[in-house]
N, C-alpha and C positions, 0 to 999 in steps of 0.2 A: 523221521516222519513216515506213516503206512503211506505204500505207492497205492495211487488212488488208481480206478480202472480204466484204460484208454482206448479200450475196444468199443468202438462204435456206440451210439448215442441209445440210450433205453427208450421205449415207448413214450416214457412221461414226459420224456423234455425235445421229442422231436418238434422242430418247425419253433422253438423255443430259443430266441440266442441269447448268449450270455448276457446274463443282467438281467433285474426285473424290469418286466413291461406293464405286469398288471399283478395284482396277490393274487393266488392259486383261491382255485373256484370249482365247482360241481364235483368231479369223483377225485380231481388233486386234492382237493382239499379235505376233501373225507377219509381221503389214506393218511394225509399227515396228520389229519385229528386224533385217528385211529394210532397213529404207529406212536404219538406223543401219549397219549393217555395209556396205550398199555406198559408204560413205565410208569405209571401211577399208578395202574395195578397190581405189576409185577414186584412193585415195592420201593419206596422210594429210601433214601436214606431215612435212618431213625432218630431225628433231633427233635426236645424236648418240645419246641417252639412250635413242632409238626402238629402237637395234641392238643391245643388250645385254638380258641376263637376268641378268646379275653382280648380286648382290645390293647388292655396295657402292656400283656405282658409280649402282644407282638410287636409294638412299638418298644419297648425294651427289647427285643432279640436284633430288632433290624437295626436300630442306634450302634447295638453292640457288634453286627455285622459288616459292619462301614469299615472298609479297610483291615478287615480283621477275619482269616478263616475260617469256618464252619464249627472242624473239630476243636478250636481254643474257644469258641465262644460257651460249650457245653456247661463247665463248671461254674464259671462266674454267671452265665444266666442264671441254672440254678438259685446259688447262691443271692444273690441279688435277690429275686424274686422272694426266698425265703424273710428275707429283713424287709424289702419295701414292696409286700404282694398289690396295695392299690396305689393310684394315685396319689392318694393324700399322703398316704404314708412317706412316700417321695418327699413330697411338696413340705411337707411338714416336718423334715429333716433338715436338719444343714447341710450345706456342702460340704462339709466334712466328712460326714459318714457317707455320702454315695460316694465321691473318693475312695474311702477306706477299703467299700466292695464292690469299687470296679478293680481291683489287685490283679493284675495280671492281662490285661485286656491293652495298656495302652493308650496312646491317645487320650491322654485325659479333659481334654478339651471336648469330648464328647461326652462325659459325665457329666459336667457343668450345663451342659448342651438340654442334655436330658433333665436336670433335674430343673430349670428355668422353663421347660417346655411342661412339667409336672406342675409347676406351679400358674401355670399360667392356663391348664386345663382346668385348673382348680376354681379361676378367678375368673376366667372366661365361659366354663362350658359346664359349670358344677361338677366338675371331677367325673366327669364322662370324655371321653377320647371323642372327640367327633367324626363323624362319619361324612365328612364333608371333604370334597381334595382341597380347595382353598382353604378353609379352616385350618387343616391340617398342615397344608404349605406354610399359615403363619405363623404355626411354633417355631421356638429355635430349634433350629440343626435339624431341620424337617427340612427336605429338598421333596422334588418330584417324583424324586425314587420311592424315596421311604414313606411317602405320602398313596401313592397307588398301591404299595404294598400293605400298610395299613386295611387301605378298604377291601383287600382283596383277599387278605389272611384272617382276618380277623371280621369282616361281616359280609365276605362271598360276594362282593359285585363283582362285574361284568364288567371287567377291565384286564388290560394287560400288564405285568410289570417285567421292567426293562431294564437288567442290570448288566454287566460287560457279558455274563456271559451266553444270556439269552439274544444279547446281540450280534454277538460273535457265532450263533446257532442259524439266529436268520439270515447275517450276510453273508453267510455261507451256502447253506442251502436252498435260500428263494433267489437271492439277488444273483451273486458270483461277481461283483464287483461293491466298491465301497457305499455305504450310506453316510448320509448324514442322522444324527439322533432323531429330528422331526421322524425323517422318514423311518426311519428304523419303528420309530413307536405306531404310529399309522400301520403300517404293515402288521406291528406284533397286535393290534388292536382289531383286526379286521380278521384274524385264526382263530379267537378267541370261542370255543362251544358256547354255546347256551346253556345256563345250569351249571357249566364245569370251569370255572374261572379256579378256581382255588388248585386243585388237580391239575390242569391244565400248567398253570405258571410254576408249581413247585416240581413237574415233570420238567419242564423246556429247562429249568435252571438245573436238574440236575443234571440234565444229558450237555449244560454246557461245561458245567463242573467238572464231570466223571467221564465223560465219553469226546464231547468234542471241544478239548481241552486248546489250549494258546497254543503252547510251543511240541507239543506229540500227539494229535488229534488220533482216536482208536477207530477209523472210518468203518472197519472192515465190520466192528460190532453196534453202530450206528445205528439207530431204526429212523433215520431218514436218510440213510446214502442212497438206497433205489432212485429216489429223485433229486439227490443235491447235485444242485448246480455246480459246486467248484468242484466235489467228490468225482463228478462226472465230467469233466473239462481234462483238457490235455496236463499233459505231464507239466509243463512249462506254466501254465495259469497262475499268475500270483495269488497269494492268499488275501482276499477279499476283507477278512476283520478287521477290525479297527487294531491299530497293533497295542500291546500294552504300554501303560506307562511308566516308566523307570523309576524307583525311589531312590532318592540321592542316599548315599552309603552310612547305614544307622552307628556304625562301629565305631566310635571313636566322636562320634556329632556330639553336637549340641542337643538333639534328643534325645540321647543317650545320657545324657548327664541328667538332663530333665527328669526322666523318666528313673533313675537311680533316688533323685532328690525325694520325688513323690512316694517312692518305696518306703524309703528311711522316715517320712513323714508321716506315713499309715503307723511306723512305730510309736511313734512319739516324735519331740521338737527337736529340732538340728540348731544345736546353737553355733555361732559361728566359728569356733574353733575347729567344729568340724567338717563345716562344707566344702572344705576340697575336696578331702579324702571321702565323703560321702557321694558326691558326684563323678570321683574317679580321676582327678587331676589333684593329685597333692602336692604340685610343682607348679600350680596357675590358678594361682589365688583370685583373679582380676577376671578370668574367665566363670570359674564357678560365680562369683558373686553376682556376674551378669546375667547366668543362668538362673540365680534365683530372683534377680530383680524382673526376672521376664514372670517366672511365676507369680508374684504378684502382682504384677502389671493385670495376668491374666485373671486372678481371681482365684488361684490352682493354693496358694500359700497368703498368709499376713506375717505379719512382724509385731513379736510378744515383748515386753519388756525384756531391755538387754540385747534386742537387735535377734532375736531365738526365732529361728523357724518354726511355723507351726501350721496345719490346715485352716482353711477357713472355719 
């Protein structure tokens, strides 16, 4: 990790003790507006999802964003967007085919996620996304997140959105000690410019991305270390983020097998002589089978005559 500076307290946080007491206000707060938006001038990364205010196809990039890095999300958005550019067209497909072109993305429980939340724009709101945060919250596999991000990507309100690593930005740099989410969003809600909602949160999330990253924070090329809180704290100061969370070991799992099944599925139907060996256990017949009874438990596979795997 960069050694952060221990030489004596800067200007902006004198008479300030660690931790927040109150959000940053009058000229604090116009250097951090300042120092966040000129990463939004300066250039932010270049994803596809950046060039659009289509409602759908932000709510297709952020679905596809959930647990899933930036740069893998590039082609399969694309892609996707090509075969199902509105609504209906979603809605109006089977689950089969959004399956086929989420390839590569994973989690397929999020496809199914999205494509019931397509059809339910369709039935509920005329095949318009709504612009509403509750609306939004009632789709499936629409949380708070991807609900404020919605409104803020794709029709510019005056909101904050608040994902690990714009949280991991603030409880570092305003707080210096831990938040709770509540607070964390209150806080990120109250920085927010006027006019600059959009710019504003696709800046804070890259600088949490790219610069003040989990495990090797880049402090020293920070355009808020003048006044971070932890940046500016003794050598000893723990790290204030919420720490990340662990995913249990994918190599050998049962999502692993899942995720093999669905592959071999986008080909065509896995009858049962092959699904061991398509799920990667051709010594545990008893296990694949359970891996695929979960699949259609979920909705991810059915059962063709002859016991034949096939998509929905």
């Amino acid at each position: 990790m960069e050694a952060r500076v221990c030489a004596g307290t800067p200007p902006s946080l004198r008479g300030r003790r660690l931790g927040l007491n109150t959000a940053p206000r009058g000229p604090e707060l116009r250097r951090i507006r300042r120092a966040v938006l000129g990463v939004g001038r300066s250039g932010l990364r270049p994803f596809p999802w950046r060039e659009t205010r289509d409602p759908w196809a932000v709510l297709v990039s952020e679905v596809m964003l959930q647990q899933t890095q930036a740069p893998r999300v590039v082609g399969p958005y694309v892609g996707f967007l090509a075969r199902f550019p509105t609504v209906s067209a979603c809605a109006d497909a089977g689950l089969g085919p959004v399956l086929e072109a989420w390839a590569g993305l994973g989690y397929n429980r999020r496809a199914r996620a999205l494509h019931r939340a397509a059809r339910a724009i369709v039935d509920l709101h005329d095949g318009v996304v709504p612009a509403d945060l509750r609306a939004l919250q009632a789709l499936p596999g629409v949380g708070a997140y991807t609900a404020r991000a919605v409104l803020v990507f794709a029709y510019e309100h005056h909101q904050a959105v608040v994902d690990v690593n714009v949280a991991r930005v603030l409880t570092r740099a305003m707080a210096g000690v831990p938040l709770a989410p509540g607070a964390v969003q209150t806080l990120a809600d109250s920085l927010v410019p006027r006019g600059g909602a959009w710019h504003w949160n696709q800046a804070l999330m890259d600088i949490g991305a790219v610069v003040c990253t989990a495990r090797v924070p880049a402090c020293g090329r920070c355009p808020l270390a003048r006044g971070c809180v932890w940046f500016n704290a003794t050598d000893t100061t723990p790290d204030p983020a919420p720490a990340a969370s662990r995913q249990t070991r994918f190599e050998g799992s049962d999502r692993q097998g899942r995720g093999r099944l669905v592959d071999a599925l986008r080909s065509g139907p896995v009858p049962p002589s092959r699904l061991r060996a398509v799920c990667g256990w051709p010594e545990d017949p008893q296990r694949a089978r359970r891996v695929a009874d979960g699949l259609v438990a979920d909705g991810l596979a059915r059962r063709a005559p002859g016991n034949v795997l096939v998509l929905p």
